[in-house]
N, C-alpha and C positions, 0 to 999 in steps of 0.2 A: 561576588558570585556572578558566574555568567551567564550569559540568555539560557541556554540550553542547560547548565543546572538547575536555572531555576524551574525550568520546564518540565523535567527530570525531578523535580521537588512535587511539583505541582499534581501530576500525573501518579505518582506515588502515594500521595495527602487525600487526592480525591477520587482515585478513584478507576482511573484510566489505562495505566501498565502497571505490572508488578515484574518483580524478578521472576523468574518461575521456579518451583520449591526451594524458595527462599529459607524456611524452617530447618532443613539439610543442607543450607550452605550454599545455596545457586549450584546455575548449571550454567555456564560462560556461554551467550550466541542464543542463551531463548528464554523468552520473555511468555506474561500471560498476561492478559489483559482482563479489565476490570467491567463492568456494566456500561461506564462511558466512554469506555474503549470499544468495546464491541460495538456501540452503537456508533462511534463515531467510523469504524471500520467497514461498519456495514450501510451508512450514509456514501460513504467514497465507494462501497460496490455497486449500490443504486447507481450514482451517479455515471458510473463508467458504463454499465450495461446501458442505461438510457443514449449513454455518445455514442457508442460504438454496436450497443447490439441492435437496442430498439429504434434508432433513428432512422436506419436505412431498412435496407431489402437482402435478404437470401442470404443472413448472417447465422447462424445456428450453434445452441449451445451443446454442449456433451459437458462428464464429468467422468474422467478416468479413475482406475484403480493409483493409488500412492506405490506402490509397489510393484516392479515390473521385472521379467526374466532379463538374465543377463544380454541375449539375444537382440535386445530392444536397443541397451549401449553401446552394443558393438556392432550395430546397423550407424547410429545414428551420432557414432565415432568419442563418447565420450568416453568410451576405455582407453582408447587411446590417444582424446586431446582432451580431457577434462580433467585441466590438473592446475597447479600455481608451483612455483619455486621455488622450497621451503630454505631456510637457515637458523642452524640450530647454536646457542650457546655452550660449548664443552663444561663451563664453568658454574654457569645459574639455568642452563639446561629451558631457557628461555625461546624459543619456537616464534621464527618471524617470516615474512611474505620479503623474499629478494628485493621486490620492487620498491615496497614502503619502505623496506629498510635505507635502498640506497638514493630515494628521495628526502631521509633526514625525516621520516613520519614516529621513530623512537627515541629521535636525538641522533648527535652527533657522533659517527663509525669512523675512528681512528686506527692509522693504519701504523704497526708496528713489526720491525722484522719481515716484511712485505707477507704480515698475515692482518687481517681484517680483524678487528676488538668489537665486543658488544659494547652496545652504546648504556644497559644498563648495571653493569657490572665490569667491563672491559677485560672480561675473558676472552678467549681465542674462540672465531667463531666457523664451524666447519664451513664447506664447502656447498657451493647449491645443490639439491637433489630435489626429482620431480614430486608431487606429492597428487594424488587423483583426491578428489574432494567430494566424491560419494559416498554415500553409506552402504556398505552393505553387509546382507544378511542368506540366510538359506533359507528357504521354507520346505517346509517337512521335517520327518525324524531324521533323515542324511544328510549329513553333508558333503557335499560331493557338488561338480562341477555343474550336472546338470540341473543340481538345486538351486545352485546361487542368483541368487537377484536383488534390486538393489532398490533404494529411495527415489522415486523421481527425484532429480535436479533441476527441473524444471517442467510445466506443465505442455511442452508444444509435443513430446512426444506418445501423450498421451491422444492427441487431436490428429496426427500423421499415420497412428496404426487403425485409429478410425474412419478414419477420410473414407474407403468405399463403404462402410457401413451408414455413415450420412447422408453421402452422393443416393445410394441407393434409396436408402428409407425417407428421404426430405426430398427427393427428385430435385437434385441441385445443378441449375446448370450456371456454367460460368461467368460472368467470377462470379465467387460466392466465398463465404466464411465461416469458421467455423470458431466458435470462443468458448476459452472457460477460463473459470476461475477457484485457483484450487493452493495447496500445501506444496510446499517442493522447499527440500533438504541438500544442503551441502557444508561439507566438512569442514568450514574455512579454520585457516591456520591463526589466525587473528580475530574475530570478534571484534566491533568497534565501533566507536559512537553510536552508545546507545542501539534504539532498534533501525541505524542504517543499515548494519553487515549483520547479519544474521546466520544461527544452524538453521532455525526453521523460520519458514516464511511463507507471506500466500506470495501468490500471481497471480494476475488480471492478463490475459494474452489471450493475440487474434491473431490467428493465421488464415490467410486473407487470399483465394487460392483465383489467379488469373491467367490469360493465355500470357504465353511468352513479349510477345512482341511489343505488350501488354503493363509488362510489369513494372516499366520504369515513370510511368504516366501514374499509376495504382501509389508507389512506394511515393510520390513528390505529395500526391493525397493524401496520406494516409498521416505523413509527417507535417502537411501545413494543420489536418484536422486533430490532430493529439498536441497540437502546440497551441492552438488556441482555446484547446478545453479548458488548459491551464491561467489563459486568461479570462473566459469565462468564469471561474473559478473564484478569479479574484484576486490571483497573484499579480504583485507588480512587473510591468514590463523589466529593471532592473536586476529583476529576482531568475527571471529565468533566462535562455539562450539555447542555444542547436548547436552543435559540434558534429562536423562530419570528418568520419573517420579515417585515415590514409588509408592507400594498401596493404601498407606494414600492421595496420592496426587489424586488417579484416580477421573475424572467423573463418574458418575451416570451410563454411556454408554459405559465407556472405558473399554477395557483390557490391555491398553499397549499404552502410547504416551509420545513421544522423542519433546521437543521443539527444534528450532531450534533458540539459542540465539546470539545476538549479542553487544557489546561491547559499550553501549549510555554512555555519558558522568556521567550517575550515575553507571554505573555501569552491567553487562551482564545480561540483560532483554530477554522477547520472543520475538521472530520476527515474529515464525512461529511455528505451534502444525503440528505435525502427530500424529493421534488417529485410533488405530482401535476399530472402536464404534460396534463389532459384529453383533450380528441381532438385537438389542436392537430397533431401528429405524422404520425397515419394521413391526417387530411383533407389536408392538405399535401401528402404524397406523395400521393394519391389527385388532388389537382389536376395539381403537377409531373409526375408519370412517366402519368399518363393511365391508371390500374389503375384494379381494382376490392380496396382495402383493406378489406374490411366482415368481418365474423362474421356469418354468418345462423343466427338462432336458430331450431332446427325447432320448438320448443313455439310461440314466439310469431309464427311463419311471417312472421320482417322482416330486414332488414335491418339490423345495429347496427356501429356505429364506437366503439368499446369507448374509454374513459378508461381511464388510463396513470397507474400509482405506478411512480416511481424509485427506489429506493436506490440510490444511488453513492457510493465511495470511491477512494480513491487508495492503491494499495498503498505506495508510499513514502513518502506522509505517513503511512500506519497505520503503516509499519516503525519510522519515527521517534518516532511516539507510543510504541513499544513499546521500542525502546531506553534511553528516558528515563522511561519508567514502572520499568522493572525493573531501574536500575543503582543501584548500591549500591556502599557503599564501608565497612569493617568494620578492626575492629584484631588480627591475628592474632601470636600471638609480639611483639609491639611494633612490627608492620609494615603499615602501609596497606595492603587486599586493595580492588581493584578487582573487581568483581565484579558480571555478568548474574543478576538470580535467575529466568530465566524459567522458567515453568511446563515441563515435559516436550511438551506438547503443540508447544512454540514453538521449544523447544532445538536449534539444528543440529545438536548430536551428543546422544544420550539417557545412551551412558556413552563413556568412556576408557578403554584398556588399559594399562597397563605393567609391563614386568618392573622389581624393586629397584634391580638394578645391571645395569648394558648389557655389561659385560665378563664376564660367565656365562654361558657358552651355554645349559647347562641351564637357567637364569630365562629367557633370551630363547627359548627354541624353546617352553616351557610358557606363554608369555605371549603367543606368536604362533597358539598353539592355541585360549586361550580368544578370542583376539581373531576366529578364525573364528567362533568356537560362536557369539558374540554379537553380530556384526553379520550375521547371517542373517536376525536379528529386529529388531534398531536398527541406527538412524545410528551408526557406531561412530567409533573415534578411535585410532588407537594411536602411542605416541611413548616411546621410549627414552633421549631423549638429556636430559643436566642432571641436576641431584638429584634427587629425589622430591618435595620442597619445591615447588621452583621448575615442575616437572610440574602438579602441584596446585592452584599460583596461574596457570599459561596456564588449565586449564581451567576454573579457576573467571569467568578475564577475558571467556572468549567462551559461558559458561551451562551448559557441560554438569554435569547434575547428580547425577554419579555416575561414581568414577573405582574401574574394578579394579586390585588390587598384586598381582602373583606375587613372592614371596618364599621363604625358605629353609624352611620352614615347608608351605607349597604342594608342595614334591616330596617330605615327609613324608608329610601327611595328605590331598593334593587338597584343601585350603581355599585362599581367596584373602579378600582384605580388601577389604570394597565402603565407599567415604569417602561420604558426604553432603555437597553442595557448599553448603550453607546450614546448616548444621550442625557440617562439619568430623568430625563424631563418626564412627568405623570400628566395621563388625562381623564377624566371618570367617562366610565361607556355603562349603557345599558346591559345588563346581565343576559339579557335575552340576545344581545348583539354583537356577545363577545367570541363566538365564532366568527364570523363574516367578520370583524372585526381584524382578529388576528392574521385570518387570510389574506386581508390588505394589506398590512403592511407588512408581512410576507414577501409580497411581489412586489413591493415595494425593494427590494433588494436585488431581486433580478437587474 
């Protein structure tokens, strides 16, 4: 079994992703996550909004509608470049992405009769044709053209037809940003590994609005400060890397975007784009919706249409980067320990509670006390039931890094025994102490 099935085991067993209605057979490209999933999903939002929103100055959130008029894509060109290259099988009617295919990501495409063979069936395989990768839909009783509209594909176009309602209401003057974080849909023709490619998915994205002359100074920022989030983070130097893009590689919008890759079991994939998408954006909607998108600078008493740094990520490829960064696997007692080492800051629960033995009341009533005391301050955890052993190895499977024991000892002295989950090593603390306690060696991980 490999890293990532077992991860895909693990995440299943405990608790983390599930297929999503899995009872009717799945639905290929979207997942739902579990209570340690959400939490660990909503630790990586924390953390991003603290880099990126609360760190600095004059960065601002919105939260757009999921669903936007057609008008909004055909401003902001994905009607007519939001697509991928499909190829279809005649024979097993097998539906593939041009580019994977003819990187050898399905297996081997042999060439026969100078017609292309599927690689998993070796039927004849048609011809390329474009495939748009939105969803869409009508809203209202009609359908008709002026109905239709579609899934966001991604969250910046929801931040671009806001931009003067920001400007205006936050008195934003330049540079300044605007972030959210939200849901965005796209139809991919493949699905794959796991929750890297996804239908549905969030994003974390900053569009980052500065004068022109401006931008290129902004975007070398923007990418040294999202590259070392990741080593703050914890990831090894090894693990990740920057890739900047050719020409041939740009967007429709870009001038210049560095991904930020890291190191998945196929091989160094994107994590994260920095794009600076110039004025391409504002001017666009400023044509389409017939506004007036500008900054006017009082000193230079004009008119400016500010160029645009992106940072964007995808929370569930950061999730998975972060699951396979931090699993481990160790020999305890003569026993394979499966094992998250995330940092505290990442951990779905920071500690565990448990009484020795679940058949004492007096252990379980003192063991249900500290378990108040200490999830007033943390994500807490508490669980009775199995040996203490096997207690130990759950919480070590899903990262929490610190497990309390009320034991016979405990209704002596009010001590309890705080474990270290990377470590294994126990030390008794005052009950009264085991906040401040925990706090410590919290930041101790920083």
């Amino acid at each position: 079994m490999t890293t990532l099935e077992r991860i895909i085991q693990i995440c299943k067993q405990r608790g983390f992703i599930f297929n999503s209605a899995e009872i009717y057979g799945g639905l290929k490209g979207f997942y739902d996550f579990g209570h340690l999933g959400v939490l660990l999903k909503n630790n990586i939002k924390n953390l991003w909004l603290k880099d990126v929103v609360f760190s600095g100055e004059n960065i601002f959130l919105v939260e757009s509608a999921l669903i936007g008029p057609r008008k909004i894509y055909e401003a902001s060109g994905h009607l007519e470049n939001f697509y991928d290259l499909l190829v279809e099988c005649k024979n097993c009617h097998n539906r593939f992405r041009a580019d994977h295919l003819l990187k050898g990501e399905y297996g081997e495409v042999k060439i026969k009769d100078n017609r292309a063979l599927c690689p998993l069936c070796e039927g004849e395989l048609t011809e390329q044709r474009t495939f748009n990768l939105m969803f869409k839909t009508n809203v209202g009783p009609v359908e008709e053209l002026s109905s239709e509209a579609y899934l966001r594909p991604e969250t910046a176009q929801g931040i671009f037809y806001n931009f003067k309602n920001v400007l205006t209401t936050m008195r934003a003057k330049l540079p300044f940003g605007i972030a959210q974080i939200g849901k965005s849909f796209r139809n991919e023709i493949t699905p794959r590994n796991f929750i890297f490619r996804m239908r549905e998915f969030e994003q974390m994205e900053l569009e980052f609005f500065t004068y022109p002359e401006e931008a290129n100074k902004w975007f070398d920022y923007w990418a040294e400060k999202r590259f070392n989030f990741y080593l703050k983070l914890g990831f090894k130097d090894k693990n990740i890397r920057q890739r900047v893009y050719s020409k041939e590689e740009l967007a429709h919008y870009s001038s210049a975007t560095i991904d930020i890759e890291y190191n998945f079991p196929w091989g160094f994939d994107e994590l994260e784009g920095i794009a600076n998408r110039t004025d391409y954006d504002l001017k666009s909607h400023n044509k389409f919706s017939e506004s007036e998108l500008f900054y006017f600078d009082e000193k230079r008493k004009e008119k400016i249409i500010p160029y645009v740094i992106e940072p964007s990520v995808g929370i569930e490829r950061l999730l998975l980067a972060v699951l396979l960064e931090f699993y481990d696997e160790d020999k305890i007692e003569g026993e394979t320990r499966k094992i998250f080492r995330f940092p505290p800051s990442l951990a779905p629960f920071k500690v565990a509670v448990f009484p020795l033995l679940n058949n004492r009341p007096e252990l379980v009533s003192k063991a249900r006390k500290v378990y108040s005391l200490v999830k007033k301050n943390f994500q807490a955890f508490y669980d009775e039931n199995g040996s203490i052993g096997r207690r130990y190895r759950r919480q070590d499977e899903i990262g929490t890094p610190f497990c309390l024991t009320i034991d016979f000892q405990t209704l002596e002295d009010e001590t309890i025994t705080i474990r270290n989950r990377d470590t294994t090593k126990q030390e008794r603390i005052k009950i009264t102490n085991i906040n401040s306690r925990i706090r410590k060696l919290i930041n101790k991980f920083r």
